[in-house]
C-alpha positions as CSV (number, residue, x, y, z in Angstrom):
1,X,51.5,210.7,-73.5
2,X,51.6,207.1,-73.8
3,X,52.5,205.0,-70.5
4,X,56.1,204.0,-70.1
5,X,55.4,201.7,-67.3
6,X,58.8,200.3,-65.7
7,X,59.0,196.4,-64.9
8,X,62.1,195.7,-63.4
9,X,62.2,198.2,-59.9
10,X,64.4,198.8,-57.7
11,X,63.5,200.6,-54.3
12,X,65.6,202.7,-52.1
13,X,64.8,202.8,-48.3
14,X,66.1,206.2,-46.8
15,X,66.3,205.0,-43.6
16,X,66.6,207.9,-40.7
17,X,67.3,211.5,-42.8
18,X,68.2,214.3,-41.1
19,X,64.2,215.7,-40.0
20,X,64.0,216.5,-36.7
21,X,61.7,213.2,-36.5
22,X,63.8,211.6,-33.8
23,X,61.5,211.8,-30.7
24,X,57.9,211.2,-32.9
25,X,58.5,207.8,-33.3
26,X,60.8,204.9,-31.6
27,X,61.5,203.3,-34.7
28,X,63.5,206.2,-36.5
29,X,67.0,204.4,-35.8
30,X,69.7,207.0,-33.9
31,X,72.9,204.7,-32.9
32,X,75.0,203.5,-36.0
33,X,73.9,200.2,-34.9
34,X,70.2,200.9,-35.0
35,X,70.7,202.7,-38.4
36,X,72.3,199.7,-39.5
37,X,70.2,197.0,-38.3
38,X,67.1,199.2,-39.7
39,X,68.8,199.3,-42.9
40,X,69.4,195.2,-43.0
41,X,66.2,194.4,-42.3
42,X,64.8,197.0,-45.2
43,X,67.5,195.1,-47.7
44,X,66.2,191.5,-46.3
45,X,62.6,192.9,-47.1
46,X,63.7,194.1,-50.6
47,X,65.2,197.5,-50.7
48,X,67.8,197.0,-53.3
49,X,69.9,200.2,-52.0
50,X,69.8,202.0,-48.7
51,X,70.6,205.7,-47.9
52,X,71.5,206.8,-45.0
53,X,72.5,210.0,-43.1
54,X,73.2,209.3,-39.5
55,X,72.4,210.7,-36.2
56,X,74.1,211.3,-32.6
57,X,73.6,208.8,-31.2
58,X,72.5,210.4,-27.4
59,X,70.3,213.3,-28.4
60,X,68.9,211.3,-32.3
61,X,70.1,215.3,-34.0
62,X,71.1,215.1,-37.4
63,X,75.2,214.5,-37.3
64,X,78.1,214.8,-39.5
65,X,81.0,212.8,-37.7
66,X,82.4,210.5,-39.9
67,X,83.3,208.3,-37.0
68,X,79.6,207.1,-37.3
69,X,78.8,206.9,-41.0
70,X,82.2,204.7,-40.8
71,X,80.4,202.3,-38.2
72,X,77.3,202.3,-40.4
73,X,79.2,201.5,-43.1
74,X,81.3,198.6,-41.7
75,X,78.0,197.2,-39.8
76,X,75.8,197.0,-42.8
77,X,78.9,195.7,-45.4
78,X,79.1,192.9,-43.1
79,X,75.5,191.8,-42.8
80,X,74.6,188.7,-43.8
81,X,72.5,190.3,-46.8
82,X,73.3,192.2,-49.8
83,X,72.3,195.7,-50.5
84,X,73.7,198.8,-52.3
85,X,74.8,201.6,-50.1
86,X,74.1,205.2,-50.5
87,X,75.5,207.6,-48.3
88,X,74.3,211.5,-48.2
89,X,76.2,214.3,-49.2
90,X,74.1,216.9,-48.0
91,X,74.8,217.6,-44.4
92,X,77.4,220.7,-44.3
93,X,75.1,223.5,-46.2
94,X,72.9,224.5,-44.0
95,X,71.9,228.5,-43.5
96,X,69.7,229.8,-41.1
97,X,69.0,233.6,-41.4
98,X,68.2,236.0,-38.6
99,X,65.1,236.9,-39.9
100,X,63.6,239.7,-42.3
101,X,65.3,242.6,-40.7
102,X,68.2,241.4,-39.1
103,X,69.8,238.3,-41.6
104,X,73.0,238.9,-40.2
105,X,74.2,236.9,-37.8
106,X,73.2,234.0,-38.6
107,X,70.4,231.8,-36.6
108,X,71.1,228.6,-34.3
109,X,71.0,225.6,-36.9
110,X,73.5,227.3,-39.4
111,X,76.3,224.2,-40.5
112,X,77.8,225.5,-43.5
113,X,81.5,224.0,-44.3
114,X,83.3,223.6,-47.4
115,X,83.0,221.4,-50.7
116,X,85.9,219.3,-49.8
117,X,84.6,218.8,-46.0
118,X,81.6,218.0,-47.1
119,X,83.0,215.2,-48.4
120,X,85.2,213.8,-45.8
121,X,83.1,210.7,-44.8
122,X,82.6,209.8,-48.1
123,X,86.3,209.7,-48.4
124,X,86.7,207.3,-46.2
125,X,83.6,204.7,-46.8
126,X,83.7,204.8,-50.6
127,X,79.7,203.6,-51.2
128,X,78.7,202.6,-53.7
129,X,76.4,205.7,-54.4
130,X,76.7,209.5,-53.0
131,X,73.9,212.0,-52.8
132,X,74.2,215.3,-54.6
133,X,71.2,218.2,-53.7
134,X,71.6,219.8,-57.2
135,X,70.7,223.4,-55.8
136,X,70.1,225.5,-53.1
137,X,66.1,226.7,-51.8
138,X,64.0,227.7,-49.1
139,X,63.4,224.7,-47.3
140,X,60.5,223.4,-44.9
141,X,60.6,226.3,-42.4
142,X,61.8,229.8,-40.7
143,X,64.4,231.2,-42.6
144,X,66.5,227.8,-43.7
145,X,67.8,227.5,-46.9
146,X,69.2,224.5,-48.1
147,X,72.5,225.9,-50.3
148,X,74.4,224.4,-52.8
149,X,75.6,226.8,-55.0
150,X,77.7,226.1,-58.7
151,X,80.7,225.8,-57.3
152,X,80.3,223.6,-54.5
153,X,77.9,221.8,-57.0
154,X,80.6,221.1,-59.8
155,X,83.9,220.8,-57.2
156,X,81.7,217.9,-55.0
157,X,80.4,216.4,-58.0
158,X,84.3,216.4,-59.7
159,X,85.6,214.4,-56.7
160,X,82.3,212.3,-56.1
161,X,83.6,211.3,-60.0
162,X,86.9,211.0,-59.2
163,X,86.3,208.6,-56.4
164,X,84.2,206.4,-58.5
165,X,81.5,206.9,-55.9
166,X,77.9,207.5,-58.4
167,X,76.5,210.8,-57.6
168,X,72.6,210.2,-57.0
169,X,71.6,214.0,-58.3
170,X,69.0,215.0,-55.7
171,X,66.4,217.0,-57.2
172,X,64.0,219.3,-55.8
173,X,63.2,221.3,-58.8
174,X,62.8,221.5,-62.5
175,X,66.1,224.0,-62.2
176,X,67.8,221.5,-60.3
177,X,67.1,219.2,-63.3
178,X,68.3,221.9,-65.8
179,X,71.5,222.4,-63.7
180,X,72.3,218.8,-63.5
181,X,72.5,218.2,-67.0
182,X,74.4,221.3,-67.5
183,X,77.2,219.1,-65.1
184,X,76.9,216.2,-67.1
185,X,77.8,218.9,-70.4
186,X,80.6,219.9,-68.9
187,X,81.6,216.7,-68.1
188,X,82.1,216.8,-64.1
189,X,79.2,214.1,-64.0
190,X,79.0,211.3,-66.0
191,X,76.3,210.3,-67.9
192,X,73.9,208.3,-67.8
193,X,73.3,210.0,-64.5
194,X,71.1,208.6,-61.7
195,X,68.2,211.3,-60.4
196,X,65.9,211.3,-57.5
197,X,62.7,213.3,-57.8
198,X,62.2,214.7,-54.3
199,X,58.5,215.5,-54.6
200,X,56.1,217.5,-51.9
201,X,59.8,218.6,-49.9
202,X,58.5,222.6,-48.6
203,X,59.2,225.0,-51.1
204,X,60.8,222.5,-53.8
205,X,58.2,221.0,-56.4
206,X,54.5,220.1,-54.8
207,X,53.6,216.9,-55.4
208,X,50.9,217.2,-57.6
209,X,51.3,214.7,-60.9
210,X,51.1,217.6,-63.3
211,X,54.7,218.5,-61.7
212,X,55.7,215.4,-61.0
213,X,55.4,214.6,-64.8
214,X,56.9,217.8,-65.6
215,X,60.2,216.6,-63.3
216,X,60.2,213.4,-65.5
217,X,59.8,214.7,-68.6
218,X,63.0,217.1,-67.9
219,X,65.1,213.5,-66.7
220,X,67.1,212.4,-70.2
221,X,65.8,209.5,-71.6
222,X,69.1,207.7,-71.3
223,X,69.4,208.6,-67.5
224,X,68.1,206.5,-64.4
225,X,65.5,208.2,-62.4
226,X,63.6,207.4,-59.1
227,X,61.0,209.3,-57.1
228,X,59.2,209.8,-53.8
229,X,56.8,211.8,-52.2
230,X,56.7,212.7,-48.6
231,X,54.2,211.7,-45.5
232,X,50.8,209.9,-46.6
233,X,51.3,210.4,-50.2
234,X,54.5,208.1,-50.0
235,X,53.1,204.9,-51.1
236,X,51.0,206.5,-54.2
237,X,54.4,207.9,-55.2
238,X,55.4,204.0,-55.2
239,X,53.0,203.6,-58.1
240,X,53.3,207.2,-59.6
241,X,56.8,206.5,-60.3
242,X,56.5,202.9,-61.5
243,X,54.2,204.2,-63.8
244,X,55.8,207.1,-65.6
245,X,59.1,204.5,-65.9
246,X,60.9,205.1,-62.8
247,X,62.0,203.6,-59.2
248,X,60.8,204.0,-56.1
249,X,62.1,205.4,-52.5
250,X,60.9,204.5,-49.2
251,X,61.5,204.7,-45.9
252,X,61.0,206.9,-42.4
253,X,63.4,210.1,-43.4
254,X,60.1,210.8,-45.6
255,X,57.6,209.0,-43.4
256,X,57.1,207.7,-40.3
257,X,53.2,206.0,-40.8
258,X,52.1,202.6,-42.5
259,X,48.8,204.1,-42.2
260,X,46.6,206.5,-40.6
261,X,48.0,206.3,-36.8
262,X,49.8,203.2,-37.0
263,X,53.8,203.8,-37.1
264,X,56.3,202.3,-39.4
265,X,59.7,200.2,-39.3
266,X,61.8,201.0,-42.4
267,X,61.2,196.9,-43.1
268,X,57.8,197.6,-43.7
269,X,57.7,200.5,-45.3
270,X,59.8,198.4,-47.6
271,X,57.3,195.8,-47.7
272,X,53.8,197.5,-48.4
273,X,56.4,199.4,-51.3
274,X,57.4,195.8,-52.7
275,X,53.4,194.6,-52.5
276,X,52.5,197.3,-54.8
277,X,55.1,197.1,-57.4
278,X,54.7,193.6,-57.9
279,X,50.8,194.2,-58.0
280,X,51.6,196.4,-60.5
281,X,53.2,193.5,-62.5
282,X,56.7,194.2,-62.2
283,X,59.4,192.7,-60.7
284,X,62.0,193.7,-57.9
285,X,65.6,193.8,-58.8
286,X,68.5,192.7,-56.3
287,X,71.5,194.6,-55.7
288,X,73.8,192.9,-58.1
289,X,71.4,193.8,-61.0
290,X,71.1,197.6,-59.7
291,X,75.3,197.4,-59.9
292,X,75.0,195.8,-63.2
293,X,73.0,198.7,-64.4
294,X,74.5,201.9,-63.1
295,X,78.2,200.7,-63.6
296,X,78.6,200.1,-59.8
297,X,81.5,198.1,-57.8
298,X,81.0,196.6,-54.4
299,X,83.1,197.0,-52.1
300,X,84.2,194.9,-49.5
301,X,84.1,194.6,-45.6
302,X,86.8,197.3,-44.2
């Protein structure tokens, strides 16, 4: 297939996730103020949007209070730099099974709540862009399963429309692809609809390039796709995607190393992302351009 290079990028940094990554390094941000300042200095080193989950901010677990994605949000809309903010949508749909022979009751970890709860910070802050995980899989370890079934899928991604917030269709899988285009046909997304390729995310789509092109090839032509690929593999993911036509994602939800031993701020992360792309002979787009292209408003302080 020919190359489809892209030359105007924009890269997310996903700056703390929801990993149990807390206590391996001290730069994974847990306070909203440390998730904010981490997600400032990613935008003043180029990240065009940032995503961000947030964390308590005592312990560093993963959180859902919307008290704290409201500081977040306040802190980073009035930095003194511009960026595109991306909140997750995919805390709230978490299963943890007993095990093979006993499923039922469910294991410690289990946080499943409904569609419309699931949606309650984003409610409130409004960002500019919302994550959707378009379908539910085994994920990473023991009996977890990430679960986000059709009907959750279509009544979050109705009021995600509704509220003018832009769904950024989370994908783990070809299916999740195939799903996620049925949404746009049925006109509960709207098109052209913004994907991220989660690649190398246990048991989702390896991150080999035969199935990474596979995942792009399935994206619409008319639709905006970026990609990442977790741990040491993140960076040649920067140059995969920017190759195949796409954007790129950083940041320490999907890795915590610059290189082999040495740990990472988001910033520069962000950096060594920005150093290839323009290597690469493409240029960076700011956050007014990324608004400009996927039909975006900002919003203001409060």
């Amino acid at each position: 297939m020919p190359l489809t290079m892209n030359r105007e990028v924009f890269i997310t940094c996903a700056v703390t996730g929801s990993g149990g990554t807390q206590d391996r390094s001290p730069h994974v941000p847990r306070s909203p103020e440390q998730i904010a300042d981490s997600a400032i200095a990613a935008a003043k080193a180029g990240a065009a949007i940032v995503h961000c989950h947030v964390r308590d901010p005592e312990t560093g677990a993963p959180s859902r209070r919307p008290e704290l994605y409201r500081e977040v949000t306040d802190r980073i809309r009035a930095a003194d730099v511009d960026v595109v903010l991306n909140l997750t949508a995919g805390m709230g749909g978490d299963i943890v099974f007993g095990g093979p022979e006993a499923p039922l009751p469910l294991g410690e970890g289990t946080d499943l709540i409904g569609a419309s709860e699931r949606l309650v910070h984003i409610e409130e802050c409004r960002p500019e862009i919302c994550t959707l995980d378009c379908g539910t899989m085994n994920f990473a370890e023991a009996d977890y399963v990430m679960t986000n079934t059709p009907g959750t899928l279509r009544t979050m991604g109705a009021r995600m429309t509704e509220l003018g917030v832009k769904p950024e269709i989370e994908a783990f899988d070809t299916g999740h692809l195939w799903f996620a285009k049925q949404l746009v046909d049925e006109g509960v997304l709207d098109a052209p609809a913004l994907v991220q390729l989660c690649m190398g995310v246990p048991w989702g789509a390896p991150d080999d390039l035969n199935t990474f092109m596979a995942m792009v090839n399935n994206v619409p032509s008319d639709w905006t796709f970026s990609a990442f690929g977790l741990g040491r593999n993140q960076m040649a993911y920067v140059a995969a995607a920017v190759l195949a036509g796409g954007h790129v994602r950083v940041g320490l939800e999907d890795n915590l190393y610059l290189d082999k031993g040495v740990l990472a701020t988001n910033a520069q992360l962000v950096e060594r992302a920005a150093l290839i792309i323009q290597n690469l002979g493409a240029r960076l787009m700011t956050p007014q351009e990324v608004r400009d292209k996927l039909g975006l408003t900002k919003r203001a302080p409060g």
